[in-house]
DOLUM-421121 format. One line per field, with one value per residue: residue number from 0; x, y, z of N, C-alpha, C in turn. Coordinates in nm, 3 decimals, always signed. Layout:
BEGIN
num (NUM  ...)
n_u (X  ...)
n_v (Y  ...)
n_w (Z  ...)
ca_u (X  ...)
ca_v (Y  ...)
ca_w (Z  ...)
c_u (X  ...)
c_v (Y  ...)
c_w (Z  ...)
END
This chain:
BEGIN
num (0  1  2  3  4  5  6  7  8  9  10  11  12  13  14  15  16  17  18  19  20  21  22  23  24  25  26  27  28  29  30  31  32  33  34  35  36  37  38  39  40  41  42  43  44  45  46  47  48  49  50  51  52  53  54  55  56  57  58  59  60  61  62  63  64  65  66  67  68  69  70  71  72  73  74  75  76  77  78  79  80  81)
n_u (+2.343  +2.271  +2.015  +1.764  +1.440  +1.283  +1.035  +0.769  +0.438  +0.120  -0.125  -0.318  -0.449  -0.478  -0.553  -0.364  -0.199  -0.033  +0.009  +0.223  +0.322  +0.418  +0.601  +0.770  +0.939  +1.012  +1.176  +1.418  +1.536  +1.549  +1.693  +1.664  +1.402  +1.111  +0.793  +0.466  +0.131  -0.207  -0.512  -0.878  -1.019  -1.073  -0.814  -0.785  -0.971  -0.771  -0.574  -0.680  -0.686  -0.451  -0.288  -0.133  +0.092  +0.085  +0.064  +0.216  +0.273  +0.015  -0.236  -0.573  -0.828  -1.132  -0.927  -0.795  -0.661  -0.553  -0.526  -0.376  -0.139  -0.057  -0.027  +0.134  +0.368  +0.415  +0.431  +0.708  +0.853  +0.858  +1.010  +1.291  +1.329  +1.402)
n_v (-1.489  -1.327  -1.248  -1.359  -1.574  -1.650  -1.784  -1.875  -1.833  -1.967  -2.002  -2.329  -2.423  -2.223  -2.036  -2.124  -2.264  -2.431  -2.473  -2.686  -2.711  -2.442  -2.418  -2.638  -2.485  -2.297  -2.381  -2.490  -2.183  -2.127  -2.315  -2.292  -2.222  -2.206  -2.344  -2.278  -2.317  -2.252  -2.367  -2.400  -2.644  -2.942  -3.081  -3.385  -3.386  -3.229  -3.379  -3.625  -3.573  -3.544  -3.301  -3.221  -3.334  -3.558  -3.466  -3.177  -2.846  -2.629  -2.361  -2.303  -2.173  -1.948  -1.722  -1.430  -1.132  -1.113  -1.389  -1.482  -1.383  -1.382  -1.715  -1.736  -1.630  -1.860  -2.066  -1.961  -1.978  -2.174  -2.302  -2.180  -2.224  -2.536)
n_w (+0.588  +0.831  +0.981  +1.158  +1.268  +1.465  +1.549  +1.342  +1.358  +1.203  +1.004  +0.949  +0.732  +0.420  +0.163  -0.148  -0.029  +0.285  +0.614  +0.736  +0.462  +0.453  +0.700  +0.633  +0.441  +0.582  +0.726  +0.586  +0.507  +0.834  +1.019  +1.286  +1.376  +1.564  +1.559  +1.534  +1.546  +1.444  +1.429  +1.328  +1.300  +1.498  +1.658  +1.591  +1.325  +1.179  +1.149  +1.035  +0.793  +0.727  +0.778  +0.992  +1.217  +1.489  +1.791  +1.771  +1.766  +1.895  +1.862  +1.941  +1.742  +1.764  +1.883  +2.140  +2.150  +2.384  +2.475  +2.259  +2.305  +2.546  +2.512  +2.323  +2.487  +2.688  +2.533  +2.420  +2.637  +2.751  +2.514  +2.532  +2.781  +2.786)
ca_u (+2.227  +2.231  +1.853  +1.673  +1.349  +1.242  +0.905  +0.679  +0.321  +0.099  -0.258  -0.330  -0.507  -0.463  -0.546  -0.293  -0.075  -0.103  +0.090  +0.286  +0.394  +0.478  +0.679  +0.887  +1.010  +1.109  +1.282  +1.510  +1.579  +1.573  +1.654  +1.585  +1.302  +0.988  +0.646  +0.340  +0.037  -0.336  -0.615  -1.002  -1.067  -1.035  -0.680  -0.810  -0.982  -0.652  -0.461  -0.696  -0.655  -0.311  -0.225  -0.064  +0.125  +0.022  +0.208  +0.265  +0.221  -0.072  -0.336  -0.687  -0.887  -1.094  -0.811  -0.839  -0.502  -0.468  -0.535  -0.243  -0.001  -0.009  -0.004  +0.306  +0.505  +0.408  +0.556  +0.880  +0.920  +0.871  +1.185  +1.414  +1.410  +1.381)
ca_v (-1.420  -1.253  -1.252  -1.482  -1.586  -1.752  -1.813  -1.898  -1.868  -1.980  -2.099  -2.429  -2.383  -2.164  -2.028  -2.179  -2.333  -2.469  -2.432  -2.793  -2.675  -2.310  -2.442  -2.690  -2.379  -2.185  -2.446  -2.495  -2.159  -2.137  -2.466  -2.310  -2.185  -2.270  -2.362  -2.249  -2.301  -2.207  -2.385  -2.379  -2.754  -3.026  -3.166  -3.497  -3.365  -3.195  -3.551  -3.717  -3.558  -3.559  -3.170  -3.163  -3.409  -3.558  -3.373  -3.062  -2.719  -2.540  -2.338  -2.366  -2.075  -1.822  -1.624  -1.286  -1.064  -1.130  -1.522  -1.502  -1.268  -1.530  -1.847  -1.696  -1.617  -1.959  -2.141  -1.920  -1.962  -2.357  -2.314  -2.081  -2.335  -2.669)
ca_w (+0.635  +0.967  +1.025  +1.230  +1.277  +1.608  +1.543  +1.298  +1.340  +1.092  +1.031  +0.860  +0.624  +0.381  +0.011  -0.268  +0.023  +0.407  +0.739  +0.732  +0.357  +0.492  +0.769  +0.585  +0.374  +0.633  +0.804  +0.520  +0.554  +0.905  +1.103  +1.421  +1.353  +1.629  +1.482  +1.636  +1.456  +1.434  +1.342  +1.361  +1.369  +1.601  +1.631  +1.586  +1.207  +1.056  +1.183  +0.974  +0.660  +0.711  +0.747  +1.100  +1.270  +1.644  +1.909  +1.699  +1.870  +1.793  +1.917  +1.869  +1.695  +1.776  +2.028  +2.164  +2.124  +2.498  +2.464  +2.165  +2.373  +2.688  +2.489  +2.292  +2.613  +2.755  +2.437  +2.399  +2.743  +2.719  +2.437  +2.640  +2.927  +2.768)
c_u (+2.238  +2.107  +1.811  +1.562  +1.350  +1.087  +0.815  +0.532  +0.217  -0.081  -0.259  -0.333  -0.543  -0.471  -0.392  -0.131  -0.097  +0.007  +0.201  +0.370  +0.501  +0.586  +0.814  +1.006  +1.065  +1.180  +1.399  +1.610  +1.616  +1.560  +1.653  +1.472  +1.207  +0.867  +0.530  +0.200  -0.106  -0.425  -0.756  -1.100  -0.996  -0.873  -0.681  -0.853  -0.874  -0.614  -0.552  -0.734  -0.528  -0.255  -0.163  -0.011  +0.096  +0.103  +0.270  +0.197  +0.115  -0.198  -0.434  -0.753  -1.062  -1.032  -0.844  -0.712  -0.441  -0.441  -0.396  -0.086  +0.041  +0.015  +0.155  +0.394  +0.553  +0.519  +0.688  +0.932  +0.939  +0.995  +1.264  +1.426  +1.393  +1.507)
c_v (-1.403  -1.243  -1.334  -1.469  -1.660  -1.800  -1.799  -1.938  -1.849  -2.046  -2.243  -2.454  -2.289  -2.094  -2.045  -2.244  -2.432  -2.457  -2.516  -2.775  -2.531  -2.323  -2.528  -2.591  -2.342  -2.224  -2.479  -2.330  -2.060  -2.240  -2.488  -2.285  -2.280  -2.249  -2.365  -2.261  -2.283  -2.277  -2.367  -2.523  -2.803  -3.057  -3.299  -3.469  -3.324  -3.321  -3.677  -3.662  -3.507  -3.379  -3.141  -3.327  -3.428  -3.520  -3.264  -2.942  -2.665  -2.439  -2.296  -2.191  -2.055  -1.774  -1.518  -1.279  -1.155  -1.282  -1.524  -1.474  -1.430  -1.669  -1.829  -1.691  -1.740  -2.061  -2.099  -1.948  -2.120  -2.396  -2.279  -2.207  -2.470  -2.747)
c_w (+0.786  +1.033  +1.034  +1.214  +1.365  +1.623  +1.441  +1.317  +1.216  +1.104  +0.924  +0.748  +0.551  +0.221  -0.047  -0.157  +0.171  +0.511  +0.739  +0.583  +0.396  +0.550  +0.689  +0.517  +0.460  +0.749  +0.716  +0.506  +0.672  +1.026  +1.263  +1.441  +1.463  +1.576  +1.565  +1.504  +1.501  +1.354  +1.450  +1.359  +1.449  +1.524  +1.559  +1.336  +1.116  +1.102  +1.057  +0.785  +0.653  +0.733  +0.877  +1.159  +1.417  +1.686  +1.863  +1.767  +1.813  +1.922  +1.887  +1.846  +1.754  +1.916  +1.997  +2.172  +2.262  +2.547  +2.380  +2.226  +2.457  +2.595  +2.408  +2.366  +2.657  +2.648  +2.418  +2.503  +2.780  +2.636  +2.470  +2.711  +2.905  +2.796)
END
């Protein structure tokens, strides 16, 4: 396969699946794949029903296009130069 993916964004929670399920998939197959995620509770509430791990990228819901645009650059640009 020739086709990449460099980014996965994803929301949490999700009808008949969830973001932490989504991702595992499409790290198998793609294991560079960067994970950005989206949710609409506290960090602290998905951590305690187990659906995100602490220190996992995410950013918090509701964003405006231009809130999404900039926080996207900021993270790719956090992976480019790490």
């Amino acid at each position: 396969m020739n086709e990449s993916i460099v980014l996965l964004l994803t929301d949490i929670i999700m009808p008949d699946t969830n973001g932490p399920e989504l991702a595992e998939k499409a790290k198998k197959l793609f294991p560079l794949i960067n994970l950005l995620f989206m949710l609409g509770y506290t960090e602290e509430a998905i951590v305690n029903i187990d659906m995100l791990e602490s220190g996992v990228n995410y950013i918090q819901k509701p964003i405006s296009l231009n809130a999404l645009n900039r926080e996207l650059r900021i993270y790719l640009m956090a992976k480019i130069f790490r």
